[in-house]
KEKE-3310 file (N, C-alpha, C; in steps of 0.2 Angstrom, whole numbers, plus 5000, padded with zeros to 4 digits):
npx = (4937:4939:4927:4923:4925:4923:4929:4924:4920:4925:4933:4944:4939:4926:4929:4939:4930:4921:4927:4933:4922:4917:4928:4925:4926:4918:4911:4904:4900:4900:4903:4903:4908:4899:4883:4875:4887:4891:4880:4878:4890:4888:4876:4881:4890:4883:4876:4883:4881:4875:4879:4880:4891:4910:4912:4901:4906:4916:4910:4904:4912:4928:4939:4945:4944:4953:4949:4948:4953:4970:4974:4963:4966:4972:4966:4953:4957:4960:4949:4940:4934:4944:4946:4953:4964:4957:4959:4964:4966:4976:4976:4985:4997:5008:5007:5014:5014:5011:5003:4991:4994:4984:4976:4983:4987:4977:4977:4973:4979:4988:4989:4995:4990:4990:4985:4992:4991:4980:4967:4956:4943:4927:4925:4934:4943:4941:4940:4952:4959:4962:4978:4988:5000:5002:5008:5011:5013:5017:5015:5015:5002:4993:4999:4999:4987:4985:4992:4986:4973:4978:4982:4971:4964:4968:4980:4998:5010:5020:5033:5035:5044:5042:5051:5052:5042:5038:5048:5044:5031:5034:5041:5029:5021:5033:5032:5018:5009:5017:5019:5008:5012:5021:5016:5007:5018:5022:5010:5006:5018:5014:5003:5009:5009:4996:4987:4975:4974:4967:4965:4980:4983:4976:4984:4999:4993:4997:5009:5012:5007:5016:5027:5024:5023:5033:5043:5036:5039:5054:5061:5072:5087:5085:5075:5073:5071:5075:5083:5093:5098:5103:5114:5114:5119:5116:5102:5096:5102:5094:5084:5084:5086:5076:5067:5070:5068:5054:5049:5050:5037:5026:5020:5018:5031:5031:5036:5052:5051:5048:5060:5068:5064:5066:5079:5085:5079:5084:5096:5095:5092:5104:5110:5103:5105:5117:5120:5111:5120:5122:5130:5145:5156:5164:5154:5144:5148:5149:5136:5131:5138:5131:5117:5119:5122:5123)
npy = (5045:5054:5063:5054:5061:5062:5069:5063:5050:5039:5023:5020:5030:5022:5012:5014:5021:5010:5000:5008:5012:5000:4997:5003:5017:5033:5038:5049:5059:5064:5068:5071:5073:5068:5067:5055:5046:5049:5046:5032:5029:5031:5023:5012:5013:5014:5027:5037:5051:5056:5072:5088:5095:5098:5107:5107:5093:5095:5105:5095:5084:5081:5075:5074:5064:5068:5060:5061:5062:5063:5074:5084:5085:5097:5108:5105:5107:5122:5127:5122:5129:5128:5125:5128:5118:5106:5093:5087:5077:5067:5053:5050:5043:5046:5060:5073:5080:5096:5097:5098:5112:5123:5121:5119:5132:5136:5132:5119:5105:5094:5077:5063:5046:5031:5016:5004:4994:4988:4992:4986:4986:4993:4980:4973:4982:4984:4972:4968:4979:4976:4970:4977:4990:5003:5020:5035:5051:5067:5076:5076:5074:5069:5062:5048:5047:5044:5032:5024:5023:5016:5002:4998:4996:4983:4981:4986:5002:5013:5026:5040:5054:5069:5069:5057:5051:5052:5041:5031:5026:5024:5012:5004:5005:4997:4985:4980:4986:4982:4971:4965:4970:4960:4947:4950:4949:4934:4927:4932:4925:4912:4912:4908:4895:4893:4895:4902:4920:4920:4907:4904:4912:4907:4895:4902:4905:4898:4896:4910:4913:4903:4912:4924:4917:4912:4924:4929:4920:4915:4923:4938:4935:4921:4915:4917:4907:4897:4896:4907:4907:4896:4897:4893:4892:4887:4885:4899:4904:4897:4902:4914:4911:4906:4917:4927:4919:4920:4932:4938:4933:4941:4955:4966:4970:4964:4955:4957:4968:4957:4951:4960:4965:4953:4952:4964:4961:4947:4954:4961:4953:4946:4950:4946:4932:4932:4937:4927:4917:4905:4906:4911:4926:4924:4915:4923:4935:4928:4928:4939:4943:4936:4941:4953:4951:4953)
npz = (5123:5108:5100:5081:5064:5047:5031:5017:5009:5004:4997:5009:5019:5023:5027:5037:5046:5046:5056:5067:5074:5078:5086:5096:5095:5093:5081:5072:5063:5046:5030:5010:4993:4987:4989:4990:4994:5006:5013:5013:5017:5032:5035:5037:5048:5062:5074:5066:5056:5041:5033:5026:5023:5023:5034:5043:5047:5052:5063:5071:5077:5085:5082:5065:5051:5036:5021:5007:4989:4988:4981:4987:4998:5001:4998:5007:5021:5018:5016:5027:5045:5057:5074:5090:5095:5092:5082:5064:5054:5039:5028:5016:5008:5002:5006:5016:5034:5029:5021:5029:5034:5034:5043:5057:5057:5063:5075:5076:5082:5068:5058:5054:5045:5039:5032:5026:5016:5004:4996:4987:4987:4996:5005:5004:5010:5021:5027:5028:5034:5049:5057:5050:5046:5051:5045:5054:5057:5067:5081:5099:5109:5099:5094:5101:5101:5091:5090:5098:5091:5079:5087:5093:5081:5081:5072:5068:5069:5064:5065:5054:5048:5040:5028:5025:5018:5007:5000:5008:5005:4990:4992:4995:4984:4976:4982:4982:4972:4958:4961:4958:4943:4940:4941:4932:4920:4922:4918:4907:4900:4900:4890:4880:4881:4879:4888:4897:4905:4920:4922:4923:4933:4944:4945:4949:4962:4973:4972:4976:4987:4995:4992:4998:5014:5017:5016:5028:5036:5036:5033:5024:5019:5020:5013:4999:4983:4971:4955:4954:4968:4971:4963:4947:4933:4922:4920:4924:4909:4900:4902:4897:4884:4879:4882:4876:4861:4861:4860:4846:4842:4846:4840:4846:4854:4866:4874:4875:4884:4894:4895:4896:4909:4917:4916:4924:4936:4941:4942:4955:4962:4965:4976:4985:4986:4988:5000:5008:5007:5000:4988:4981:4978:4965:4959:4960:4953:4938:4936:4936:4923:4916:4917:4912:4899:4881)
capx = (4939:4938:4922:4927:4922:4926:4927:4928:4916:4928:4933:4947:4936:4921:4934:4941:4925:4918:4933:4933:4917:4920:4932:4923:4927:4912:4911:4896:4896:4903:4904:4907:4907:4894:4878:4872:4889:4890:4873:4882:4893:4882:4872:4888:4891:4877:4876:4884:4876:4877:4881:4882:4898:4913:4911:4899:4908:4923:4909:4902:4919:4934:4946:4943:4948:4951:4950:4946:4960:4977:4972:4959:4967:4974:4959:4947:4959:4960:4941:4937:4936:4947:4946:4958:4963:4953:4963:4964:4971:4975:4976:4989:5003:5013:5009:5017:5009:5012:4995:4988:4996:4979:4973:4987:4990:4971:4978:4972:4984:4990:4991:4991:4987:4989:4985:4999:4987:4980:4961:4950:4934:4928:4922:4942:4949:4936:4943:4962:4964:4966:4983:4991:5004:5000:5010:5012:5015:5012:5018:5012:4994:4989:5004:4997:4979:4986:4995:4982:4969:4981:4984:4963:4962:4973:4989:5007:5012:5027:5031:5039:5046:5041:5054:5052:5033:5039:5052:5038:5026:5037:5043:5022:5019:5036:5031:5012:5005:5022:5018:5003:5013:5027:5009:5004:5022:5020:5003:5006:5022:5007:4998:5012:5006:4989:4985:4972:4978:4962:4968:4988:4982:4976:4990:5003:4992:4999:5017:5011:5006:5021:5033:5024:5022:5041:5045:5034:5041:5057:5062:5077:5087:5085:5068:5075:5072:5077:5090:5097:5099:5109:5119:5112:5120:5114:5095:5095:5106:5089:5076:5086:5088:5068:5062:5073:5064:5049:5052:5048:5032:5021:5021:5018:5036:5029:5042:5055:5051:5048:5066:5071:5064:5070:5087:5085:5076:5091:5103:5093:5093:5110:5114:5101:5108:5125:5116:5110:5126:5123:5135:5150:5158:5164:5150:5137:5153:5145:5128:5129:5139:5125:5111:5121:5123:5114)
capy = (5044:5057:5060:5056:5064:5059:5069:5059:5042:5031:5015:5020:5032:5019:5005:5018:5023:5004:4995:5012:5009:4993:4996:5009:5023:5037:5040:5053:5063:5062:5071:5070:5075:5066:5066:5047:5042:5050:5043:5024:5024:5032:5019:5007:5016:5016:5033:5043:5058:5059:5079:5090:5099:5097:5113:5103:5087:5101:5106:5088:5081:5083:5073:5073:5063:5070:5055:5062:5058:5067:5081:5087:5089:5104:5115:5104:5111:5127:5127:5121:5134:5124:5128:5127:5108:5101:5089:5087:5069:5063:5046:5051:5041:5051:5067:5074:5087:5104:5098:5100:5121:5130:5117:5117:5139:5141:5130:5111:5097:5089:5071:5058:5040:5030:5010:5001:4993:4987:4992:4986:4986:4993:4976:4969:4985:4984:4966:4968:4984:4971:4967:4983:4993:5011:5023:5039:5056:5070:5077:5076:5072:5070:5055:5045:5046:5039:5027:5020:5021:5008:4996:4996:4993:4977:4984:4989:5007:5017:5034:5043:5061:5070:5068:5048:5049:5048:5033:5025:5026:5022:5005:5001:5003:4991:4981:4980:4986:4981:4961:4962:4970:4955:4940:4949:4946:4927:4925:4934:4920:4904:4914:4905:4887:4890:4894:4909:4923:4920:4899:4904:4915:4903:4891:4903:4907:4893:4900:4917:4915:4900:4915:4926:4913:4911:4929:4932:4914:4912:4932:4938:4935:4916:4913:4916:4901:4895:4897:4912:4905:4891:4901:4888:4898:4881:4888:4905:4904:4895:4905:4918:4911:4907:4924:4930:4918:4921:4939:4939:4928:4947:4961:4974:4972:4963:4951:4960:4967:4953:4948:4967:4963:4946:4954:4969:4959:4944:4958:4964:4946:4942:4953:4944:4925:4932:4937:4919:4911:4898:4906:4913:4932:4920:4913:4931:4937:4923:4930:4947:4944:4932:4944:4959:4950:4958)
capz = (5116:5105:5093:5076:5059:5041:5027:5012:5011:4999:5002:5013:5024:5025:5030:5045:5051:5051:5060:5072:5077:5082:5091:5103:5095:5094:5075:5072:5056:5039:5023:5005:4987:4984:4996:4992:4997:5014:5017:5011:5024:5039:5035:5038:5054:5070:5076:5060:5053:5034:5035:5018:5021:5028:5037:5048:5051:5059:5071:5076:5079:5089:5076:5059:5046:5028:5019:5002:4986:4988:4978:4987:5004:5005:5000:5012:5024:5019:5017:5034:5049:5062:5081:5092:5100:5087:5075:5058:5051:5032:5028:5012:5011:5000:5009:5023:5038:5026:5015:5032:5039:5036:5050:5062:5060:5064:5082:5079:5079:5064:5060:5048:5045:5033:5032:5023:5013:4995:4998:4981:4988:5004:5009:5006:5013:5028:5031:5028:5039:5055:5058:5046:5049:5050:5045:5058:5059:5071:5088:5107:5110:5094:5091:5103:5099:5083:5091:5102:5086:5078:5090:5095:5075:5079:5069:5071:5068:5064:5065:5051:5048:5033:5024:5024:5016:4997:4999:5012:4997:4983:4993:4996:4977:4974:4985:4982:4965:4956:4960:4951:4937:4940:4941:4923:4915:4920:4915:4899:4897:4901:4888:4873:4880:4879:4896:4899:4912:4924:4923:4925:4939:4950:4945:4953:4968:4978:4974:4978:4996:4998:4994:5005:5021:5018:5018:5034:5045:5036:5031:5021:5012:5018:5010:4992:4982:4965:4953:4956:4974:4968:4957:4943:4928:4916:4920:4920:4904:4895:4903:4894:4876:4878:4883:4866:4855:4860:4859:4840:4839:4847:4835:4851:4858:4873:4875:4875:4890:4900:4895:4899:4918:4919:4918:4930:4942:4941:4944:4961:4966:4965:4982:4991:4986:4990:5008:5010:5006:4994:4982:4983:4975:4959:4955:4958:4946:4932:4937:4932:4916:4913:4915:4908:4891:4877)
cpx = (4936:4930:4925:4924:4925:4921:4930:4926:4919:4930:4939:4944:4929:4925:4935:4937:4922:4920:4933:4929:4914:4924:4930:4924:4921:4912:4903:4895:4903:4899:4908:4904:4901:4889:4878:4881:4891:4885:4875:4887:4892:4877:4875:4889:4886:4881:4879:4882:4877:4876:4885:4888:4902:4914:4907:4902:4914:4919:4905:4906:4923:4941:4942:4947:4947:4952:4946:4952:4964:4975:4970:4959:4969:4969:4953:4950:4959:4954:4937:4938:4937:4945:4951:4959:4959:4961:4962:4967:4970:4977:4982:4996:5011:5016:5012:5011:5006:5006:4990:4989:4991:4978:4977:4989:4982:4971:4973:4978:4983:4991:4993:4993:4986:4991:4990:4995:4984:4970:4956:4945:4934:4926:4928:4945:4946:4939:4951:4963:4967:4972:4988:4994:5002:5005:5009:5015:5010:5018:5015:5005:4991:4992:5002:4990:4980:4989:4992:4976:4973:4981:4976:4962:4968:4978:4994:5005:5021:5028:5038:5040:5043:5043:5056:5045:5033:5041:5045:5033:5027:5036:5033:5021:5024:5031:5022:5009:5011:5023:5014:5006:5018:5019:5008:5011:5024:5014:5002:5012:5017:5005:5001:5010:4998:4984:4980:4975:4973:4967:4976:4987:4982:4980:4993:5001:4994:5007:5016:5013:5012:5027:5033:5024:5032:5043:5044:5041:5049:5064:5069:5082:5087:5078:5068:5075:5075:5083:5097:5102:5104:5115:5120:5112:5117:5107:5093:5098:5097:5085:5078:5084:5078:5064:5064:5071:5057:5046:5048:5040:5025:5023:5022:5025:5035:5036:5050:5057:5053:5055:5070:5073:5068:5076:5089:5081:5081:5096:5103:5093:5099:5112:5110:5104:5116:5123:5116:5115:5129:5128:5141:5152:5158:5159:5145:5143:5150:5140:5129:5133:5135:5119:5112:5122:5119:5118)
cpy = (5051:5057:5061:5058:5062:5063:5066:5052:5037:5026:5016:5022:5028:5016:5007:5016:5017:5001:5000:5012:5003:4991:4999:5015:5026:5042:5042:5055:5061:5066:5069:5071:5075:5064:5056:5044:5041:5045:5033:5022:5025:5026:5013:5006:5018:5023:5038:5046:5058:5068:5082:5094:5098:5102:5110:5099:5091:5102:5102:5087:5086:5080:5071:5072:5065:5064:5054:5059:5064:5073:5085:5090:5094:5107:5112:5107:5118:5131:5128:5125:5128:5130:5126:5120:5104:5097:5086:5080:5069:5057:5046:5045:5042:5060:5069:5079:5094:5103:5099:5108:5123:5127:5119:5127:5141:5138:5123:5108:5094:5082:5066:5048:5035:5022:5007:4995:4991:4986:4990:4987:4988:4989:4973:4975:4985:4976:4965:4974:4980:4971:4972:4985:4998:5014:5030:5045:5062:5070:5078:5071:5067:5060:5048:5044:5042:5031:5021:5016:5014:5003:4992:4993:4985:4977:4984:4996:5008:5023:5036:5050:5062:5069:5060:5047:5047:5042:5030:5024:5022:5015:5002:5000:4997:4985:4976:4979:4982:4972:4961:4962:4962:4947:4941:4945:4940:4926:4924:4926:4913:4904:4908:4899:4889:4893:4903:4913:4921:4910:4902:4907:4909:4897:4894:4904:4904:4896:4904:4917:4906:4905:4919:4923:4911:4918:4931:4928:4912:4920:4931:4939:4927:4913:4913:4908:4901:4895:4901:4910:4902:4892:4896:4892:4892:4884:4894:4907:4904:4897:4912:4919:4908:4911:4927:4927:4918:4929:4942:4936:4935:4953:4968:4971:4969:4958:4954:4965:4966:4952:4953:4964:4958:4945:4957:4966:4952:4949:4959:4957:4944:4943:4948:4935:4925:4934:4930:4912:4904:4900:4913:4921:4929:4921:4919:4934:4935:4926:4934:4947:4941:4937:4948:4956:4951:4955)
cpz = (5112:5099:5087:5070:5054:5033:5021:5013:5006:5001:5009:5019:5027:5027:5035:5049:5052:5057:5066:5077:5080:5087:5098:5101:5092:5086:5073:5066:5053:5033:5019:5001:4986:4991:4998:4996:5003:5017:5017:5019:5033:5039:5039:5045:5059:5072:5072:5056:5046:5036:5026:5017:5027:5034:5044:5051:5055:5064:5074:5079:5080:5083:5071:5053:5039:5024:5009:4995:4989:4986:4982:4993:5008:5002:5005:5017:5024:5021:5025:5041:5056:5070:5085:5097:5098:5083:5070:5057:5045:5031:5020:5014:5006:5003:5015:5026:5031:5022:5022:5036:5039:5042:5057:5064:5061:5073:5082:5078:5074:5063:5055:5049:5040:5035:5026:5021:5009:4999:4989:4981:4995:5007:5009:5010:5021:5031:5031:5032:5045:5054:5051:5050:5047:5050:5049:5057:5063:5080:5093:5106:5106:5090:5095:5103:5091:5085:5093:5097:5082:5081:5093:5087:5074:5073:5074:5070:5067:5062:5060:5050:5042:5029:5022:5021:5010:4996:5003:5005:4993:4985:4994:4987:4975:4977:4983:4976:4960:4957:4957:4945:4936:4936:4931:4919:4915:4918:4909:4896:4896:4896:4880:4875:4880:4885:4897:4905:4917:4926:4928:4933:4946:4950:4949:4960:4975:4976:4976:4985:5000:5001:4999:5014:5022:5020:5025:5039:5042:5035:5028:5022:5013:5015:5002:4991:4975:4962:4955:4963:4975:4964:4950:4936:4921:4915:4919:4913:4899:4896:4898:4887:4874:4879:4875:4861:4856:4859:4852:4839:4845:4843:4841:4856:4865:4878:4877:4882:4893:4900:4898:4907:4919:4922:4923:4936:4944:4944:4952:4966:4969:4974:4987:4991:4987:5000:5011:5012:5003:4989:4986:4978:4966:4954:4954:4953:4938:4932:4933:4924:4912:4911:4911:4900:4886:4871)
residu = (UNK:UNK:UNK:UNK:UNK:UNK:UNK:UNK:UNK:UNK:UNK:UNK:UNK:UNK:UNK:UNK:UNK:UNK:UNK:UNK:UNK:UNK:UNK:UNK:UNK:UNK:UNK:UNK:UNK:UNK:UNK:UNK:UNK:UNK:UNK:UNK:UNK:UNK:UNK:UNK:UNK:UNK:UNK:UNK:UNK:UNK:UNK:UNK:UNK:UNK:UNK:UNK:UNK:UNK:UNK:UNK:UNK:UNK:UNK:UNK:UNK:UNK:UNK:UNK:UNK:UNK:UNK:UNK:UNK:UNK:UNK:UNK:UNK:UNK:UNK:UNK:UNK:UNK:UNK:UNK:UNK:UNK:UNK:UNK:UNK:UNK:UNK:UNK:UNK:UNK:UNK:UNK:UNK:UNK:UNK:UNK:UNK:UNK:UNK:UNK:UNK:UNK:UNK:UNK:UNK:UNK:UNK:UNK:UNK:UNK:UNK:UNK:UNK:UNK:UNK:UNK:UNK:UNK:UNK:UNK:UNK:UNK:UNK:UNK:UNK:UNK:UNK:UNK:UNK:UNK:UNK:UNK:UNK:UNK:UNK:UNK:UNK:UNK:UNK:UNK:UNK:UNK:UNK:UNK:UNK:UNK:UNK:UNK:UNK:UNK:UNK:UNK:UNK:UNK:UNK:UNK:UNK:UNK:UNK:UNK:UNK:UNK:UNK:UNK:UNK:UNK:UNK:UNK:UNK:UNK:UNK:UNK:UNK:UNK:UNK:UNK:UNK:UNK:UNK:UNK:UNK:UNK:UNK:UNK:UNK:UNK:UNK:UNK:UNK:UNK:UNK:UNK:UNK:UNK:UNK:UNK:UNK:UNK:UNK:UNK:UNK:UNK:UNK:UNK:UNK:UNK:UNK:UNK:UNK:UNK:UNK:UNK:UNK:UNK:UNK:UNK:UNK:UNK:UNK:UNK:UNK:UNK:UNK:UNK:UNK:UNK:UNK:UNK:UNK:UNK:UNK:UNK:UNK:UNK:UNK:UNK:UNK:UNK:UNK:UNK:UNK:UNK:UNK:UNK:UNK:UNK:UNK:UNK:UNK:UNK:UNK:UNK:UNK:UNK:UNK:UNK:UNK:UNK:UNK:UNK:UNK:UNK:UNK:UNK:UNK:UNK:UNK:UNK:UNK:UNK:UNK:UNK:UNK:UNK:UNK:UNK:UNK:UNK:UNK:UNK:UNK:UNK:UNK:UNK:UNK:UNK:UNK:UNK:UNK:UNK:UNK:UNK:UNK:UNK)
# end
């Protein structure tokens, strides 16, 4: 195995370097902006060196992850004097290889890495890497030392081309940060009976991970549930003409919104309830002049 290095001691690059080291992999030295936090995750990690530049953790280790934010990748790269057969990895999962070329024209291997993942804390991201899918890029050698590292950290993988990095992204943020927004704009609707967001929260959390355990064991588009599903144009009609009267009773416009989504998020359904088969072309015909009416 390769010895591994980590510039960049955020939650991500602490989380890497725990679970890697658990794994068997030979994780030595580390740098980062900030001294104390190098020394935070050295501490985390048996046998790794807090080290003050990244200049050094390129000549302890053989693969070295940049694990700094987005921004800062491509000058830690250009910064760092690569050697030849050495390799470079970033854990970006908007960026593609080219924030790595100083790396790869001084003759390391390129690579990247990126856990498909909602990290808040490095004690939740340090427990949620297991069973992750890793996003992949990278050729020969290099693709399979990533491959392997995935599958020792108890994940998937998949290997994407450059050119799939942004949309791969975009769908993580839908997918990901964009439910919270979805959770806030019911919590906020609780808020009209009375109901605190922190209360409403744990109200829905038993929906949350139903719809998820559905998604996973039941998948789509039969896991769809509710109205839309049924093509139950009596329901969504009322959830309509009660998002529009509560509309007026916030001075900040907030309502209004919700009612916005309601609609465009009703409209993106329809396809998956006509997938399903509970409704027929007709009745998704009813749908959309339902949502579209303004």
């Amino acid at each position: 195995m390769p010895k591994i290095g980590f510039i960049g001691a955020g939650t991500v690059g602490t989380a890497l370097a725990v679970r890697l080291k658990e794994s068997g992999y030979p994780v030595v030295a580390v740098s980062s902006r900030s001294y104390s936090s190098a020394l935070r995750l050295a501490q985390a990690v048996p046998g790794c060196q807090p080290l003050g530049e990244g200049q050094a953790v390129a000549e302890a280790a053989e693969l070295v992850f940049i694990t700094t934010p987005d921004d800062a990748i491509p000058r830690v790269a250009a910064q760092v004097r690569w050697r030849q057969g050495q390799s470079a990895v970033h854990c970006s999962g908007a960026d593609s290889l080219d924030v790595l070329e100083p790396a790869r024209q001084a003759g390391a291997q390129v690579g990247g890495f990126h856990p498909l993942q909602t990290f808040a804390s490095v004690a939740h991201a340090t427990e949620n890497i297991p069973g992750s899918t890793f996003a992949l890029e990278g050729e020969g050698p290099i693709l399979d030392t990533l491959k392997a590292m995935a599958t020792a950290l108890g994940g998937r993988w998949v290997v994407l081309k450059a050119g799939d990095k942004v949309l791969y992204h975009a769908a993580a943020v839908i997918a990901c940060n964009y439910l919270v927004t979805l959770v806030k704009l019911a919590t906020d609707l609780w808020q009209t009976f009375d109901v605190p967001t922190r209360e409403a929260t744990q109200a829905l959390m038993p929906l949350l991970r139903g719809t998820l355990n559905n998604l996973d064991k039941v998948g789509l588009p039969n896991c769809l549930t509710g109205p839309l599903a049924r093509g139950d144009l009596g329901t969504i009609a009322k959830h309509l003409a009660a998002l529009e009267q509560a509309a007026p009773s916030t001075g900040s416009g907030q309502r209004p919104s919700v009612l916005a989504a309601y609609r465009e998020l009703g409209l993106h359904t329809i396809p998956i309830a006509l997938g399903k088969g509970k409704i027929d072309e007709q009745r998704a015909a009813e749908l959309r002049q339902l949502l579209n009416r303004t």
